[in-house]
Backbone as numpy.savetxt, mean C-alpha at the origin, in Angstrom:
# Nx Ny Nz CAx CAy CAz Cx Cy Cz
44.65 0.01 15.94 43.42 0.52 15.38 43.04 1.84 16.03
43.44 2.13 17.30 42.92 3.25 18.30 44.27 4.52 17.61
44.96 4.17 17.31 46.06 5.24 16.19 45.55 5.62 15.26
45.27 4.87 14.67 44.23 4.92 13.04 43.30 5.78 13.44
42.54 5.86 14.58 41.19 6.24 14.52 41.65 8.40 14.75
42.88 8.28 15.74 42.93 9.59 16.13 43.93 10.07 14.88
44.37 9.26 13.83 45.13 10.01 12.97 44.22 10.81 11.86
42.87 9.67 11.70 42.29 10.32 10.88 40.93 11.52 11.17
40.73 11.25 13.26 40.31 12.22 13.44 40.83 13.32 13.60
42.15 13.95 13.45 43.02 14.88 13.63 42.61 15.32 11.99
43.08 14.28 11.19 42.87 14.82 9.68 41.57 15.95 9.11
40.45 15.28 9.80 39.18 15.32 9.84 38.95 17.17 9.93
38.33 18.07 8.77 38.41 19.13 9.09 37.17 19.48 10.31
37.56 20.64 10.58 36.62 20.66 11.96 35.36 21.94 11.57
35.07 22.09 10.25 33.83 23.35 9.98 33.08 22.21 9.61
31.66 22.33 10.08 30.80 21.59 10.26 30.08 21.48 8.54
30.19 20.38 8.10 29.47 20.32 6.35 27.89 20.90 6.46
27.96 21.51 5.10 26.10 22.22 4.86 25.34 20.87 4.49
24.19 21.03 5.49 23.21 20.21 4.94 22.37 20.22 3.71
22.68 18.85 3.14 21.81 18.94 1.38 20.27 18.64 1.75
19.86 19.21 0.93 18.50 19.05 1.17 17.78 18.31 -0.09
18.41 18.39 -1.15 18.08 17.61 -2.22 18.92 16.36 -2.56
18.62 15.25 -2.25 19.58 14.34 -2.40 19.46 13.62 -3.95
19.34 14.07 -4.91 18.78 13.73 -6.40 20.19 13.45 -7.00
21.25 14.24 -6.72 23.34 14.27 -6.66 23.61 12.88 -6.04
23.10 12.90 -5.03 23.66 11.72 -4.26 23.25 10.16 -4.23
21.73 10.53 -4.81 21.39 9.12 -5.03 21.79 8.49 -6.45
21.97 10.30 -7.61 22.69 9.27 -8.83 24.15 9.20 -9.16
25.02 9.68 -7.90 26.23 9.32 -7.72 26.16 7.40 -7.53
25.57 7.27 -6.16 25.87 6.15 -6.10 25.15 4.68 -6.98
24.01 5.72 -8.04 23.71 4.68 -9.36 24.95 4.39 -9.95
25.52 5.12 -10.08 26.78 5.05 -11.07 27.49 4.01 -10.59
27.98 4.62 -9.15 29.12 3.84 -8.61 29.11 2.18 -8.65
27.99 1.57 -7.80 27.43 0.42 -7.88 26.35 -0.02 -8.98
26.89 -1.24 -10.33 25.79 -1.73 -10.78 24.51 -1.79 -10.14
23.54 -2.55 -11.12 22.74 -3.52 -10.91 22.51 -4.68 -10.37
22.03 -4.99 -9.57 22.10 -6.74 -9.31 21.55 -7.39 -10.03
22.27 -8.19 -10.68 22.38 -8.80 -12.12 21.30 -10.37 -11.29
21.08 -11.08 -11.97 20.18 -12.24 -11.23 19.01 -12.94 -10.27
18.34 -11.12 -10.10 17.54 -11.04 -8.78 16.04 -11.19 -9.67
15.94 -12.42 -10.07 14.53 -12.59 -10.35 13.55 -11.56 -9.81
12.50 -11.18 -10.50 11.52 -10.39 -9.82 10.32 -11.04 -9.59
9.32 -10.80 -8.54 8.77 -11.37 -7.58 7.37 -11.77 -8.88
7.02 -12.89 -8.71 5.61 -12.74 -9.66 4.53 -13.22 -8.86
3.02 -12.92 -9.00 2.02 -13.10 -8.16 0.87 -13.45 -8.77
0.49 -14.32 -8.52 -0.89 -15.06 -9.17 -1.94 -14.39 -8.95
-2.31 -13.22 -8.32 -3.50 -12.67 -8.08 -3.16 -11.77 -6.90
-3.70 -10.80 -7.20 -4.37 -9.34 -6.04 -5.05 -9.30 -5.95
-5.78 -8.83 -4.50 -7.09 -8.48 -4.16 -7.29 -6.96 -3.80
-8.61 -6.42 -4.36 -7.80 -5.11 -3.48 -9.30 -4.99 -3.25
-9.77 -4.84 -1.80 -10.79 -4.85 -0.73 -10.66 -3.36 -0.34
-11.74 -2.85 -1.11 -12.30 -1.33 -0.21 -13.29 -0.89 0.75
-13.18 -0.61 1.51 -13.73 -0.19 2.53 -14.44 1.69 2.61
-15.70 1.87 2.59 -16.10 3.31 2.50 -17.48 3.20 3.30
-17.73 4.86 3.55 -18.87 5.22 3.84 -19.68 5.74 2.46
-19.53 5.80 1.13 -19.63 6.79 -0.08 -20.03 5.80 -0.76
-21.07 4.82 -1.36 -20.82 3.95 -2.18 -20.65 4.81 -3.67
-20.88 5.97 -4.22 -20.64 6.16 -5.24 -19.35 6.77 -5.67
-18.55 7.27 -4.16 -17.01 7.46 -4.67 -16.26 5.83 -4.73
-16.67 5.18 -3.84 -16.28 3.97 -4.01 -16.56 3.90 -5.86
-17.57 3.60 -5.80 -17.73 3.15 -7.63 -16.88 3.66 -8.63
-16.62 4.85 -8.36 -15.73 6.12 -9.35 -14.30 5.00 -8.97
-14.16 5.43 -7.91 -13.17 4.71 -7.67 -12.36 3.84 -8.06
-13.46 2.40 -7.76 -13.05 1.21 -8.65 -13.15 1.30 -10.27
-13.67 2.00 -10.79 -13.28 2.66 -12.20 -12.32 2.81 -12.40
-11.74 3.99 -11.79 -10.26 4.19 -11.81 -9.14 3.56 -12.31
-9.75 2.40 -10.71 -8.02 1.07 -10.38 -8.37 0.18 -11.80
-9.77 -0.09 -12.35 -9.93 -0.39 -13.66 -9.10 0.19 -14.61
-9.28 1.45 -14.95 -8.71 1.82 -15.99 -7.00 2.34 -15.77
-6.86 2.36 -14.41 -5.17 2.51 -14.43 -4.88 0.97 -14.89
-5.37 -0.05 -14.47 -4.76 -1.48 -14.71 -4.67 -2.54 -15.69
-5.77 -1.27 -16.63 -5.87 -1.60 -18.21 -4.42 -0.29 -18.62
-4.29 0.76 -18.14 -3.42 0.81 -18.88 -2.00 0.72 -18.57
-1.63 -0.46 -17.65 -0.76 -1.38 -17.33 -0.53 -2.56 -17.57
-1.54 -3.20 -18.69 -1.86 -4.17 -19.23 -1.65 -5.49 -18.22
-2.65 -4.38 -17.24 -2.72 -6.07 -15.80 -4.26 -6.55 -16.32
-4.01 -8.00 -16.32 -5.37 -8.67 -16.76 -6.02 -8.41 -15.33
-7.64 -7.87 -15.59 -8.67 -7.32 -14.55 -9.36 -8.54 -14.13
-9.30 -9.17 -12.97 -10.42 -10.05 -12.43 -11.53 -9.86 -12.55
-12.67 -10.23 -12.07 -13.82 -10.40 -11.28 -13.98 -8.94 -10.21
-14.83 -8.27 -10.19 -14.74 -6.86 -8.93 -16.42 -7.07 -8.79
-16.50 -7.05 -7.18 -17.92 -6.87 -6.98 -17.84 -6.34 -5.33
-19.20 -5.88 -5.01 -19.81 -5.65 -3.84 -20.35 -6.24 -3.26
-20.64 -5.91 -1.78 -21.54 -6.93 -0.87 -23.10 -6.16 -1.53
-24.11 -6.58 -1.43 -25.24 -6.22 -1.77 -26.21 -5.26 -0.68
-25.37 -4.88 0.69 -25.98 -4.17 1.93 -25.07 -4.04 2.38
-25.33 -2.77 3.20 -24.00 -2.15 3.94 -24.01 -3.34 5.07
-22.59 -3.15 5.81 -22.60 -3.22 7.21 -22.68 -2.31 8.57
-23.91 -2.32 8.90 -24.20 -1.29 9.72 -23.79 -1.77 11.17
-23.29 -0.58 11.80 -22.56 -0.90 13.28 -23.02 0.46 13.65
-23.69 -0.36 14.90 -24.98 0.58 15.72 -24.46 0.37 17.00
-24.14 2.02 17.46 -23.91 2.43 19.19 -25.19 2.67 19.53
-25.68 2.21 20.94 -26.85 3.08 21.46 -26.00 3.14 23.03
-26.52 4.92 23.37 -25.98 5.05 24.25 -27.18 6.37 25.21
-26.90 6.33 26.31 -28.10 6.73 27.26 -28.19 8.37 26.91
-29.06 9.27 26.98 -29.12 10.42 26.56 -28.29 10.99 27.98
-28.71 10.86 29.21 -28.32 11.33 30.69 -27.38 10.51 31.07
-26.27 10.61 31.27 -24.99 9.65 31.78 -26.13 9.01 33.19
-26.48 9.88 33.78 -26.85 9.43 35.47 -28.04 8.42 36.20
-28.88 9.24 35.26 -30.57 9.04 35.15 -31.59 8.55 33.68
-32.30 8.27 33.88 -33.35 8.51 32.64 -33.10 7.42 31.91
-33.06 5.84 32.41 -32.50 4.82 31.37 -33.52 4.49 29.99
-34.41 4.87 29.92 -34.89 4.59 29.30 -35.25 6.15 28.15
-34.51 6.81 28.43 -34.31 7.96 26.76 -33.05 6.76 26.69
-32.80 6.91 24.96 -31.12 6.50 25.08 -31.42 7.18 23.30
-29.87 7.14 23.03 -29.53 7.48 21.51 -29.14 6.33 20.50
-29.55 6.40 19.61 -28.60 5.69 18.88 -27.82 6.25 17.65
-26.69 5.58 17.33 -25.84 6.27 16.83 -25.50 5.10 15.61
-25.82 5.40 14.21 -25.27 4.34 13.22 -24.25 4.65 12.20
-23.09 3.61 11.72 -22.29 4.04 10.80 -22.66 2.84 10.03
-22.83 2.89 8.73 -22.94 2.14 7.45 -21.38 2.01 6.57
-20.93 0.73 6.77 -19.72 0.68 5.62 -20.10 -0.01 4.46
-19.69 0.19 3.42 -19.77 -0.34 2.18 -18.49 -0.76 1.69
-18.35 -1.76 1.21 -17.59 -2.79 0.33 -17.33 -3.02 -0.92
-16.13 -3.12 -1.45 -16.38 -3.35 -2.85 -14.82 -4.27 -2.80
-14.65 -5.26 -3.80 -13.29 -6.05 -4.20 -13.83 -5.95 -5.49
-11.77 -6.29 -5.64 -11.18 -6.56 -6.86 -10.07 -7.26 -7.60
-10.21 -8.34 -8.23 -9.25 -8.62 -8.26 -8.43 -8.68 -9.68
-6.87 -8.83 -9.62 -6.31 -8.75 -10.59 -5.49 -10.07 -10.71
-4.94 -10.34 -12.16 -4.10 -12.05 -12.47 -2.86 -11.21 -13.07
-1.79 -12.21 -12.57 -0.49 -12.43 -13.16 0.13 -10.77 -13.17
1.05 -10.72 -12.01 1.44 -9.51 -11.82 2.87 -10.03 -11.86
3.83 -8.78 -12.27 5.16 -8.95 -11.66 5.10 -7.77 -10.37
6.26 -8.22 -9.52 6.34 -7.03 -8.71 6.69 -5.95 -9.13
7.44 -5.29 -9.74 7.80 -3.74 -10.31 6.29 -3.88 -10.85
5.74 -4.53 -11.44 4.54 -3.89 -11.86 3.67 -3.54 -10.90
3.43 -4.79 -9.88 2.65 -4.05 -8.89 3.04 -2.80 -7.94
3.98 -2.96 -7.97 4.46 -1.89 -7.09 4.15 -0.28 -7.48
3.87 -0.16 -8.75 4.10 0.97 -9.82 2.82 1.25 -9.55
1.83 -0.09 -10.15 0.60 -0.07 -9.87 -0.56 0.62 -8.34
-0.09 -0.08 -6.94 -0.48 0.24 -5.75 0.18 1.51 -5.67
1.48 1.98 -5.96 1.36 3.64 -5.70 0.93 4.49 -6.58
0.01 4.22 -7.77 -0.32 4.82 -8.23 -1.76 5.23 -7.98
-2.39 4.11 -7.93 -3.77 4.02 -7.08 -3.82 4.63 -5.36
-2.39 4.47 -4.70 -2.54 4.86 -3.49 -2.65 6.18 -3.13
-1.62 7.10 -4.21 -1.83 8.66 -4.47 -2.70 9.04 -4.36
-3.74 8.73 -5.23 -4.72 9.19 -5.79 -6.34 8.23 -4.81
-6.00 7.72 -3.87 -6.83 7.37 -2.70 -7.88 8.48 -2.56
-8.96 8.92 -2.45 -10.23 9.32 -2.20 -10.16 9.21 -0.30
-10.68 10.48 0.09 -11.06 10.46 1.40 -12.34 9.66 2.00
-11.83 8.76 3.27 -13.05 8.10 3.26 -13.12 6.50 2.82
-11.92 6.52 2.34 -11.99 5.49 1.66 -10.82 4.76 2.15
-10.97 3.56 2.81 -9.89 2.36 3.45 -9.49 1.33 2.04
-8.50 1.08 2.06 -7.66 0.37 0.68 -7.18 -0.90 1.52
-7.38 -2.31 1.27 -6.78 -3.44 2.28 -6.29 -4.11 0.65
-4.84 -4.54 0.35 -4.24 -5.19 -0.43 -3.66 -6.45 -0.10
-4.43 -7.61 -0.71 -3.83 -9.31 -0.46 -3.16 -9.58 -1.93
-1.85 -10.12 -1.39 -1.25 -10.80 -2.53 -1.18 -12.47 -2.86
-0.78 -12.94 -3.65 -1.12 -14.20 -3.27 0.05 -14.17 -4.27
1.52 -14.89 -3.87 2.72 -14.66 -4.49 2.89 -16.20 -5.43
3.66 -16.13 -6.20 3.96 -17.60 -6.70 5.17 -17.77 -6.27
5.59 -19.42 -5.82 6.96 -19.28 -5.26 7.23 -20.75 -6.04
8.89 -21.32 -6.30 9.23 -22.33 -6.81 9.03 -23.31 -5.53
8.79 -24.56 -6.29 8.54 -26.24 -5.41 9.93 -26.10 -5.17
9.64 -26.00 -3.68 11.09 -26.68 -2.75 12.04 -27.64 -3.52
13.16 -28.25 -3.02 13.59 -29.28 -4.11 13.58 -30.37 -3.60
13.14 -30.61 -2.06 12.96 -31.91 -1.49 11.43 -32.61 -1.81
10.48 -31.20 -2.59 9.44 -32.12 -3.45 9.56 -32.13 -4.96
10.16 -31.48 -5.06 10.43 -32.28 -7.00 10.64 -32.89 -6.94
11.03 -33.86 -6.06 11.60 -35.56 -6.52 10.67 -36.23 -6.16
């Protein structure tokens, strides 16, 4: 094997290859080369959640519009979407004088706002198509948390 290796590093020309920078050649060379995997069920999911997180409640709103109307026109059936009814406010207070003076102090508040949504009966290529399409197009400010809830077949030691 250690023959093999120096016969074909001898073979091996020695000018260093140009780097491609577009690999669009190379990725549909090797479509060609190798099928499809013929039998690979695709993943299906009983429900998405998609939990936003903002300081903006009215880009939030635009927002969830949006993932609405991209998911109507993906013909994903639209859940239930709602908000908490009050922010969650998370309050620093902190001393005005690091040293002295305990009793000035500051306070400092951030308000988050909430909104879910959920969606029924997804395949995966669909979702997948779906979350990067919505993820692109993400709004600043705005935190995206995605739960899946997958369907999987009964084991076969409980079908019986």
């Amino acid at each position: 094997m250690l023959k093999w290796f120096n016969i074909t590093r001898s073979l091996a020309p020695l000018a260093p290859r140009p780097v491609r920078w577009y690999s669009d050649a190379v990725v549909a060379s090797a479509a060609v080369d190798q099928p499809p995997p013929v039998g690979v069920p695709d993943k299906l999911y009983s429900r998405v959640e998609l939990q936003m997180k903002g300081i903006d409640p009215e880009v939030m709103k635009s927002y969830a519009l949006y993932a609405k109307t991209a998911a109507e026109h993906l013909d994903i059936e639209v859940g239930k979407h709602w908000t908490l009814r009050k922010a969650v406010k998370d309050r620093l207070t902190l001393l005005k004088s690091v040293h002295i003076y305990k009793k000035h102090r500051v306070q400092y508040e951030v308000r988050n706002y909430y909104r879910f949504m959920h969606f029924h009966k997804l395949t995966g290529s669909t979702l997948d198509t779906f979350l990067e399409y919505i993820e692109r197009n993400l709004p600043e400010g705005i935190a995206l948390k995605v739960t899946k809830v997958e369907l999987q077949e009964l084991p076969e030691h409980l079908r019986k």
